[in-house]
C-alpha positions in Angstrom: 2.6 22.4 16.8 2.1 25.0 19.4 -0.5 28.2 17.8 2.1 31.1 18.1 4.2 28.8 15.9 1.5 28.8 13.6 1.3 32.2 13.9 4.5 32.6 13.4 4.1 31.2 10.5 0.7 32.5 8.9 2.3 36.7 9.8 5.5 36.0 8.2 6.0 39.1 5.9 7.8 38.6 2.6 9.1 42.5 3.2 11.3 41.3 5.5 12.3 37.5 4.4 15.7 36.1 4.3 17.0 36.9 1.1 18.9 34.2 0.7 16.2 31.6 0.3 14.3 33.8 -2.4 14.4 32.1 -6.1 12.2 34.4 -7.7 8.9 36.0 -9.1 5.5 34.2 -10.7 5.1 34.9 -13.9 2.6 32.6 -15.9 0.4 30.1 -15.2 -2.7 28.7 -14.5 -4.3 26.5 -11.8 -4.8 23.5 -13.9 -1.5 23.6 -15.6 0.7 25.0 -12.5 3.0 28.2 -12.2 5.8 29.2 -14.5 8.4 31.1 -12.3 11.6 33.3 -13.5 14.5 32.9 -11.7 16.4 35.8 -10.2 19.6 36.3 -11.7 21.9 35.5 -8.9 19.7 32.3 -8.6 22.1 29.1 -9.6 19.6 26.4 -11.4 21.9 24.0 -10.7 21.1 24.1 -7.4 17.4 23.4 -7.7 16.2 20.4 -8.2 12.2 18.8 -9.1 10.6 17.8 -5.9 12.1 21.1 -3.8 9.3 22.8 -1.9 8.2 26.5 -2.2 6.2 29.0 -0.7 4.6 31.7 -2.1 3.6 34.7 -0.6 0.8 36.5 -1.8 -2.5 38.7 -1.3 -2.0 37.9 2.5 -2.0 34.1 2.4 1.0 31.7 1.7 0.8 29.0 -1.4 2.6 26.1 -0.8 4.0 24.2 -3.7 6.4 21.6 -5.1 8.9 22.0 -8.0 8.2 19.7 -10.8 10.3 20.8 -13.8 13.5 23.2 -14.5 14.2 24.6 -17.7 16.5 27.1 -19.8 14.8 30.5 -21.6 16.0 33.3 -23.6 14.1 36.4 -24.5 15.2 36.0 -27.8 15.3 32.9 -30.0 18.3 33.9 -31.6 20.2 33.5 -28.7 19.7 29.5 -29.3 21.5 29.4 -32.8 23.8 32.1 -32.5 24.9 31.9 -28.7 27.0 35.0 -27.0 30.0 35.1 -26.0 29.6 34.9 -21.7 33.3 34.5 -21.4 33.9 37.9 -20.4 32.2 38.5 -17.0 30.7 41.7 -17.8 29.4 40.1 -20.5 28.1 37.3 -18.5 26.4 39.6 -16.0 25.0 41.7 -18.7 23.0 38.8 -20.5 22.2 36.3 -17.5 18.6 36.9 -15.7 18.3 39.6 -18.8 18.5 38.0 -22.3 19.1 34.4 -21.1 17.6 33.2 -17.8 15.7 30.2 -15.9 12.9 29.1 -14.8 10.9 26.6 -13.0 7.4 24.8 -12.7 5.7 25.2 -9.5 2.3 23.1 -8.7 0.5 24.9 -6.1 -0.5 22.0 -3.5 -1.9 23.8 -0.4 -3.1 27.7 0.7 -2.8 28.9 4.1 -5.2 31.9 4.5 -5.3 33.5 8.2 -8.3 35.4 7.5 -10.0 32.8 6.2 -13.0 30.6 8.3 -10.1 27.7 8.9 -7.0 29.9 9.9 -3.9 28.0 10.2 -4.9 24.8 8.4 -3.6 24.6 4.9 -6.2 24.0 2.6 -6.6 22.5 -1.2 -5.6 25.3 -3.7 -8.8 26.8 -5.5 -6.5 29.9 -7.2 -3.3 31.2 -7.4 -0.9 33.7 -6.8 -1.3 37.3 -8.9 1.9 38.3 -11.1 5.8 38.7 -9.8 4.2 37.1 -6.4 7.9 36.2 -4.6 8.8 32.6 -4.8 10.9 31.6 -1.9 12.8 27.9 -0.7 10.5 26.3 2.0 11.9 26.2 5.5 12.2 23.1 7.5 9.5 25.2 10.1 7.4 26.0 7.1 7.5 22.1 5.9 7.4 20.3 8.9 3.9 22.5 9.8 2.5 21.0 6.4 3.5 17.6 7.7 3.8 17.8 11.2 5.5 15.2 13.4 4.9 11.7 15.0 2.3 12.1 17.6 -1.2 12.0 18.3 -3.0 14.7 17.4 -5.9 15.5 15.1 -6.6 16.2 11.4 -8.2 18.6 9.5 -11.7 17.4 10.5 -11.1 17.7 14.3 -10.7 13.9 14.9 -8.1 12.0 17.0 -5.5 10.7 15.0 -1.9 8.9 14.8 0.5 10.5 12.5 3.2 8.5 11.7 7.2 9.0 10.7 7.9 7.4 7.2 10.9 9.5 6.2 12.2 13.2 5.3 12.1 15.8 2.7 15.3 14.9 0.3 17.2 17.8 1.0 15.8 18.5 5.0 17.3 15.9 7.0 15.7 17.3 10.4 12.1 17.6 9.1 10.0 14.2 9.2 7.3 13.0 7.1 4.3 11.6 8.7 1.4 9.8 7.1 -1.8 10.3 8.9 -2.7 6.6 9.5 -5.9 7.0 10.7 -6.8 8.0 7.2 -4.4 5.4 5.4 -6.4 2.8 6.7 -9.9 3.8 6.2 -9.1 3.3 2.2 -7.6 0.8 0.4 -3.8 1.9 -0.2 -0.8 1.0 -2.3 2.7 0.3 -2.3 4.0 0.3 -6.0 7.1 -0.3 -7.4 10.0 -1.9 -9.6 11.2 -5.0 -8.2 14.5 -4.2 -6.6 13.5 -0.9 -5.2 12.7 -1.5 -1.1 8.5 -2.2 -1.7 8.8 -5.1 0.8 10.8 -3.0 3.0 8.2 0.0 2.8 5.5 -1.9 3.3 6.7 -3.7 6.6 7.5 0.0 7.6 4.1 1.1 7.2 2.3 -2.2 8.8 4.5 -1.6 11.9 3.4 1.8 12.2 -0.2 0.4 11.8 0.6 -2.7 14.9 2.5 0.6 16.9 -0.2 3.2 17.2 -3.0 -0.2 17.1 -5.4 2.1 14.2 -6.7 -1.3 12.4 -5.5 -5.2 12.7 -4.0 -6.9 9.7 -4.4 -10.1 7.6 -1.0 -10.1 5.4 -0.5 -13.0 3.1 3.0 -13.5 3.1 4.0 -14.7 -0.6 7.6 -14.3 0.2 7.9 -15.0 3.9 9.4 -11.8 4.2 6.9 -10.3 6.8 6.4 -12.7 9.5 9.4 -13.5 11.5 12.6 -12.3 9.8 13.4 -11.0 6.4 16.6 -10.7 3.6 18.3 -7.5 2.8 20.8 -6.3 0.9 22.5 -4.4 3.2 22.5 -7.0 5.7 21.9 -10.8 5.7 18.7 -10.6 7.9 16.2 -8.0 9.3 13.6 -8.8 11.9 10.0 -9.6 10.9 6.4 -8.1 12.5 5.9 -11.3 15.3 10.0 -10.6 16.5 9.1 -6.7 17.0 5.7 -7.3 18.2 6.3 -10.4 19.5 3.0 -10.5 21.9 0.6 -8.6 19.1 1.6 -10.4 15.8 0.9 -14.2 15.2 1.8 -16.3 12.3 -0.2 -18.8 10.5 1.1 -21.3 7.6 0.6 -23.3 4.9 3.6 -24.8 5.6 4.4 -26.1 8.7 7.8 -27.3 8.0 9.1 -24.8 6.3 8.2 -22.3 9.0 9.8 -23.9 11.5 12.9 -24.2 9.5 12.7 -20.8 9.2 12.2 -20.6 13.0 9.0 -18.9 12.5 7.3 -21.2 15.3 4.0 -21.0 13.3 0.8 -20.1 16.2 -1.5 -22.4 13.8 -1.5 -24.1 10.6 -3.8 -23.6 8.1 -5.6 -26.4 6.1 -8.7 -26.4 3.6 -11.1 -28.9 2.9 -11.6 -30.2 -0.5 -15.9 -29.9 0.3 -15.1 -26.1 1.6 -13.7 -25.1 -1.6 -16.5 -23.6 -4.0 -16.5 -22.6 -7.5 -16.0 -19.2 -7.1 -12.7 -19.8 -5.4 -11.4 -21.4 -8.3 -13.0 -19.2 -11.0 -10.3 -16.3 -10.2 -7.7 -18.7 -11.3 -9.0 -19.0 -14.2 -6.3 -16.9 -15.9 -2.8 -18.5 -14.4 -4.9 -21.8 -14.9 -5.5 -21.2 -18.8 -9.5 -22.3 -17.5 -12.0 -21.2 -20.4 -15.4 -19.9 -19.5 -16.8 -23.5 -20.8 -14.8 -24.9 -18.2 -15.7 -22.6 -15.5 -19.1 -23.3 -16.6 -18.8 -27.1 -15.8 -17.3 -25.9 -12.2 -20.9 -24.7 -11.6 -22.9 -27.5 -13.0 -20.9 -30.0 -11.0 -21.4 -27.6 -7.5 -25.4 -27.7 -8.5 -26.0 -31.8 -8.7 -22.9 -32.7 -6.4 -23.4 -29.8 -3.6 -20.2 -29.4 -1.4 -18.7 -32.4 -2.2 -18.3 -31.8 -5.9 -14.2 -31.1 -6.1 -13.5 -34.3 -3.9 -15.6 -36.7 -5.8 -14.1 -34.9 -9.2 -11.4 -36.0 -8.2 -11.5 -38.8 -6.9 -11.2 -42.0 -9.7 -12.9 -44.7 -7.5 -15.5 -42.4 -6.8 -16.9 -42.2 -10.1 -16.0 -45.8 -10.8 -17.8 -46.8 -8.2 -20.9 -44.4 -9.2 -21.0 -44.0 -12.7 -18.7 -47.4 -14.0 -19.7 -51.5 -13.4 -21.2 -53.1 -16.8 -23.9 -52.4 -19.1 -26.1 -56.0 -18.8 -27.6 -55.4 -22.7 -24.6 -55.1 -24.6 -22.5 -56.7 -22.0 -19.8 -54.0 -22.0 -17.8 -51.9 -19.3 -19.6 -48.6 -19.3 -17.3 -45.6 -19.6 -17.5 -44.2 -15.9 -16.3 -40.7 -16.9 -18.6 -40.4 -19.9 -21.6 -41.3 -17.9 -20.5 -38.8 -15.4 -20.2 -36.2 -17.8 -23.6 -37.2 -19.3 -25.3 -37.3 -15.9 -23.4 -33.6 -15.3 -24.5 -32.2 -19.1 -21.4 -31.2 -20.2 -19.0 -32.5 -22.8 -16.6 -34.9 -21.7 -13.6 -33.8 -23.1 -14.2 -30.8 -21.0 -14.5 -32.5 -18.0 -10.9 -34.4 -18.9 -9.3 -30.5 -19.5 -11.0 -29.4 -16.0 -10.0 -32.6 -14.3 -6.1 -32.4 -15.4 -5.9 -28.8 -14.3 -7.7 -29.1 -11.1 -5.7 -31.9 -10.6 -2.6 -29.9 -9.2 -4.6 -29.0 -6.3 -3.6 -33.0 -4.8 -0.5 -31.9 -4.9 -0.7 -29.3 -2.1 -0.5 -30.0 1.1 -2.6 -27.9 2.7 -5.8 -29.2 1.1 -7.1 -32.1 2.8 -10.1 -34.3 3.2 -11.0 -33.7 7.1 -8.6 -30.1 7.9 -7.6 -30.7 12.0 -9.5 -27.0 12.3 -11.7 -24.3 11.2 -9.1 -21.8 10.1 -11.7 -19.1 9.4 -12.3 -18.9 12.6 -9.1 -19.2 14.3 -8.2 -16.4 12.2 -11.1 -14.4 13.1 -10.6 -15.0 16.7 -7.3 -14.0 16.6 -8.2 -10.7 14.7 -10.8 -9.9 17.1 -8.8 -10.1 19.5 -6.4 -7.0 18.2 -3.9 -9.7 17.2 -2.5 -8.9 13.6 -2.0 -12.4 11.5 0.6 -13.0 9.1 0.1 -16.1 7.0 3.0 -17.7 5.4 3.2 -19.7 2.4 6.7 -21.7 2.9 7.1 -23.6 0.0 4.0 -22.7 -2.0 4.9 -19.1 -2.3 6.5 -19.7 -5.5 3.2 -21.4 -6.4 1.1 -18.3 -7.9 -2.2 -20.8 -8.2 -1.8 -21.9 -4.4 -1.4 -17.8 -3.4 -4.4 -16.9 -5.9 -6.3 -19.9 -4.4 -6.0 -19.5 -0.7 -5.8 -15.5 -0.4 -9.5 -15.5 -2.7 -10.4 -18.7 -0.2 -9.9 -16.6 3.1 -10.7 -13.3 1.7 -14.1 -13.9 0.4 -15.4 -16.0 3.6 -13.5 -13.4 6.5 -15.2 -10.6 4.3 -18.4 -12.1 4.2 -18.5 -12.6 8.2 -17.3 -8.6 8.5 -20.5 -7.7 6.3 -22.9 -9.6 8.4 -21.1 -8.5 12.1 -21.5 -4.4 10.9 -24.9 -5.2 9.4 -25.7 -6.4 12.6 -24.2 -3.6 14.7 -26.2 -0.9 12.8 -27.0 1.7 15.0 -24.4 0.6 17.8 -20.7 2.0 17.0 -19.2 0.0 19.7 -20.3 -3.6 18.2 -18.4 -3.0 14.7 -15.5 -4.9 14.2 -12.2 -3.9 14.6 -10.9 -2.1 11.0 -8.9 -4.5 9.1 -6.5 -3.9 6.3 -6.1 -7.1 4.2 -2.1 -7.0 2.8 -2.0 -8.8 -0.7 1.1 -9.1 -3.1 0.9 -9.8 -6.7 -2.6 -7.7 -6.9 -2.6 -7.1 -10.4 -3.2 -10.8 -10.1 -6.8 -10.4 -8.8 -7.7 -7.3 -9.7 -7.0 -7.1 -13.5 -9.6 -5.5 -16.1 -12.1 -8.0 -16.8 -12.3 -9.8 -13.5 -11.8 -7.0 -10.8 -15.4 -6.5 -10.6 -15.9 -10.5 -10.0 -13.5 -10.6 -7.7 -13.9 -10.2 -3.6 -10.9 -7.9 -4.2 -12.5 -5.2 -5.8 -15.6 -5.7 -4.5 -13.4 -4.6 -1.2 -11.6 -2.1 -3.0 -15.2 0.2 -4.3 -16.7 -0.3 -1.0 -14.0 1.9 0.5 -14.7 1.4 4.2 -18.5 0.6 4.0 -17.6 -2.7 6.4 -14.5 -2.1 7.9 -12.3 -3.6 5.3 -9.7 -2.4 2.9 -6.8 -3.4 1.0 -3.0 -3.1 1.2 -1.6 -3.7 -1.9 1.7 -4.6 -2.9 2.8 -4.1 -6.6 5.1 -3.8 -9.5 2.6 -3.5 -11.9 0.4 -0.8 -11.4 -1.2 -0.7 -14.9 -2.5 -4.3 -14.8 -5.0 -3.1 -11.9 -8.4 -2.3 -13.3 -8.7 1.5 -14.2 -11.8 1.5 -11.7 -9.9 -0.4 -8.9 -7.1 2.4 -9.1 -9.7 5.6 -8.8 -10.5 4.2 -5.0 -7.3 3.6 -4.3 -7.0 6.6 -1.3 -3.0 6.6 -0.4 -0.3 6.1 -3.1 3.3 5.4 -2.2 5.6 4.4 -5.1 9.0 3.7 -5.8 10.9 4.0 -8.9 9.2 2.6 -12.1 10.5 2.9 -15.4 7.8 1.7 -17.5 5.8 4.3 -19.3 2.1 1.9 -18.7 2.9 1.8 -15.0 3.7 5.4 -14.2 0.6 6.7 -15.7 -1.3 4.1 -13.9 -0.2 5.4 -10.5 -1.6 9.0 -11.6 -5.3 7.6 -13.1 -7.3 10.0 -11.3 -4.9 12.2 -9.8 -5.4 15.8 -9.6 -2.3 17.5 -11.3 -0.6 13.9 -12.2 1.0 15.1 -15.4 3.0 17.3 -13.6 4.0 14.9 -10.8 5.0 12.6 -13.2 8.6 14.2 -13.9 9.4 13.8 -10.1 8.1 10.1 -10.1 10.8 9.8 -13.2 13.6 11.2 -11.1 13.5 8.7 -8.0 16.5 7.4 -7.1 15.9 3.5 -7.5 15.9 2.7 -3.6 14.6 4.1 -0.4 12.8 7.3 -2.2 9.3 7.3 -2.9 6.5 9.4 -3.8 3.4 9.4 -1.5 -0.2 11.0 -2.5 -3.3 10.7 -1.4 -5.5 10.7 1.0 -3.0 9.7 4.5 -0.9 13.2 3.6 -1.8 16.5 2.9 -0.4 17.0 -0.7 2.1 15.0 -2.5 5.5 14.4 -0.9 9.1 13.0 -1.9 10.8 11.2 0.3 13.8 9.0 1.9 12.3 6.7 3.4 13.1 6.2 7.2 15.5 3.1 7.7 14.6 -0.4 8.4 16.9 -1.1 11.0 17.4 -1.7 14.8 17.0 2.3 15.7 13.4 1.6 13.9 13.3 -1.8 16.0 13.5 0.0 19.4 11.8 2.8 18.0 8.9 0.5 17.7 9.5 -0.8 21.2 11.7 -4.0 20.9 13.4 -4.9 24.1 16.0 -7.5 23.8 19.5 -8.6 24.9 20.7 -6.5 28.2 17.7 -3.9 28.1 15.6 -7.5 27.9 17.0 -8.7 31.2 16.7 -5.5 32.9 12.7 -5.5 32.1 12.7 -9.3 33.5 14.7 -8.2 36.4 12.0 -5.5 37.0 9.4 -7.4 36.4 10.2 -9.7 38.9 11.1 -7.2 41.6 7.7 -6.3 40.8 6.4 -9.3 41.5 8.4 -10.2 45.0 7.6 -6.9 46.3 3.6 -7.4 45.5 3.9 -11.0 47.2 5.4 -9.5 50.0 2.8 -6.9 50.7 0.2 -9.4 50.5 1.7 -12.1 52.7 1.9 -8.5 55.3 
């Protein structure tokens, strides 16, 4: 935005202001609790709504704010058991804005002070507005300079930065929203939601924005094959995935071969795990959806410590232990019991060893684990990601399969996590040999990061080191309040749907400043395509409708296909030939 807009803006004089957006004066309130505000009489409260924004003008700096509640008042309780008679229009005009008025709650979210040492950049409200300060409706101009537009630009510290579109103001339909992404990804961030609502949707907005403007590369495990190469809708059979818009800067990996190409995904690699590469700490989150007890777990460990890397595979493996641990005992002339020596020889009961064994069991059954994998898929995935190539792994048919997404998203995570710690360790004192940010999408996170093993887990180890090595977390959810209350504080952005469950809403506020108040606009979200964003990507909390998922957005993003597709390959060729012929000149 251009500075004599912003001046514009930061010498508008409430003297002479458009009458017809004024709703009325301040009259209580407090910073903590917000600002009560009387209506002027002529004001219809039917026409106001929780989530409208405000501006207030006063002591030569301009309060922006959002409207979070509406309510009825009387100057007289009487007036509510004995009501009078407004039939009569004098009558009406006599006791409305006088007797019987309304009135709304304001939370103060931002200041503009053009005296101040940062003139013309709003800054966090530290006071308010005196009394019978004038309470106008925001303009679009006076909105859209909170917010700004998509560009490049800087924020509020001076640094180069991509804000991004993500929807507009419910009742604005020219004004965008944009989400500084810079900042979005330098935190761990959240998408929450009811199931039914668009979080999928959202999400693969927000990733695309990430790809477009190229601020951090992502590692998304897919649960739902809904991210990769094409997705369902409601509103339409199909929509296109992240690899069909970015079809040169998004590759896809998969558990499931088959599947993907069914899909006609046309998987980049497949991944595979060894049955020696898999420790007992990768197992030890699943202890929950695996019904594992801590004796159990226990046994995990004892079994790593005498059998080393080879401890799941010979577990599991019947001839193994016959052939170590069974044969005949030549005093007594007896078979020996090979799983009972083996659970002597390990120190643990044997009857815990038969509970581990038929749990651990299942993991025969997936595909993806093998004896010898055909590659090291840590690496493959690291190259790729080093490479500014964003990876989306499917899960084909194991998505359904919450002990096979638990397994390998703790598998991958913990190991790509531990190679970013040692490459920014060793590029301490050299900015340019850090790795490239990466933003690890999970769904189902109150699966990993639930009180009681959050702290264990690599997740929330992630999660409290904020951006200490260049990775954070994406998370996708419907159940906010099964997230560690710890995990939640260090969440930065917050962008959530409708919920209706008391638990969950006052999850998504846990360490908010001014939650309670935001809570009544959360409540009133449509259930689809409006959200509620906070945090630290925007500049104060923000309702939206969220921008559309559809082919505008596609080409928006720069998608070339049918007849525009063939144009470029006609031009790229006539590129070519022309650069041949000068050279053969």
């Amino acid at each position: 935005m251009s500075d004599d807009m912003l001046r514009q803006i930061a010498e508008f004089d409430p003297a002479h202001e458009d009458i017809s957006r004024r709703l009325g004066q301040v009259v209580a309130g407090s910073l903590s609790q917000g600002l009560e505000v009387l209506l002027d009489r002529d004001q219809a409260l039917e026409d106001l709504a929780v989530g409208r924004y405000v501006t207030i003008h006063a002591g030569g700096r301009i309060f922006f704010g959002m409207i979070t509640d509406v309510s009825l008042d009387n100057a007289n309780i009487a007036f509510e058991k004995t009501p009078p008679d407004l039939s009569h229009p004098f009558m009406r005009q006599v006791h409305l804005g006088s007797s019987i008025f309304g009135k709304v709650h304001v939370a103060p979210m931002l200041v503009l002070d053009p005296q101040g040492p940062d003139a013309y950049r709003p800054q966090p409200v530290k006071t308010i507005p005196g009394h019978y300060a004038p309470v106008t409706v925001a303009t679009p101009k006076e909105v859209g300079y909170v917010f700004g537009e998509e560009r490049a630009g800087q924020d509020v510290d001076g640094r180069n930065v991509q804000f991004f579109f993500v929807g507009r103001p419910l009742d604005m339909e020219n004004v965008q929203i944009t989400l500084n992404l810079n900042r979005f990804v330098e935190r761990s961030s959240a998408v929450f939601g009811k199931s039914g609502t668009g979080k999928t949707f959202l999400s693969r907005l927000l990733l695309a924005g990430v790809i477009k403007n190229d601020v951090a590369v992502n590692l998304i495990f897919d649960m739902h094959n809904e991210y990769g190469w094409e997705g369902t809708a409601e509103h339409t059979s199909k929509v296109k995935g992240l690899k069909q818009i970015f079809p040169g800067q998004v590759a896809i990996f998969t558990l499931d071969d088959e599947s993907s190409r069914r899909r006609g995904s046309n998987p980049d690699s497949t991944v595979q795990i060894g049955f020696e590469h898999i420790e007992p700490e990768d197992v030890e989150m699943l202890a929950g959806v695996m019904d594992l007890s801590d004796v159990q777990v226990g046994a995990m460990y004892a079994m790593y410590r005498r059998l080393g890397r080879s401890w799941l595979r010979h577990f599991l493996d019947d001839g193994w232990i016959e052939k170590h641990y069974g044969g005949y005992d030549e005093e007594t002339n007896k078979k020996i019991n090979a799983m009972k020596a083996f659970a002597e020889e390990m120190g643990q009961p044997q009857s815990t060893l038969a509970a581990l064994r038929r749990r651990l069991e299942r993991f025969t059954r997936f595909g993806f684990i093998v004896t010898s994998p055909a590659d090291d898929s840590i690496t493959r995935i690291l190259e790729y990601l080093q490479a500014g190539r964003h990876v989306v792994l499917e899960f084909g048919r194991y998505g359904n399969d919450l002990q096979a997404y638990l397994l390998v998203a703790n598998f991958l995570t913990r190991r790509i996590h531990d190679r970013y710690v040692r490459a920014t360790e060793k590029a301490f004192g050299d900015e340019s040999q850090k790795p490239r940010p990466l933003v690890i999408t999970i769904e189902e996170a109150h699966k990993f990061l639930e009180p009681g093993i959050a702290s264990k887990t690599i997740f929330g180890t992630i999660a409290r080191e904020l951006r200490k090595y260049n990775v954070t977390l994406f998370i996708v959810d419907q159940r906010p309040s099964g997230i560690d209350d710890e995990v939640m504080s260090q969440i930065g952005t917050r962008v959530t749907l409708a919920l209706d469950n008391e638990e969950d809403i006052r999850a998504v506020f846990m360490g908010v400043s001014g939650g309670l108040e935001l809570r009544q606009v959360l409540a009133r979200l449509d259930s689809k395509e409006q959200a509620l964003i906070m945090g630290h990507a925007v500049p104060m909390p923000v309702v939206l409708q969220v921008r559309r998922y559809d082919t505008d957005f596609y080409r928006q993003m720069g998608l070339v296909e049918g007849q525009a597709l063939r144009r470029r390959a006609d031009e790229e060729r006539s590129l070519l030939g022309a650069g041949r012929k000068k050279r053969l000149e």
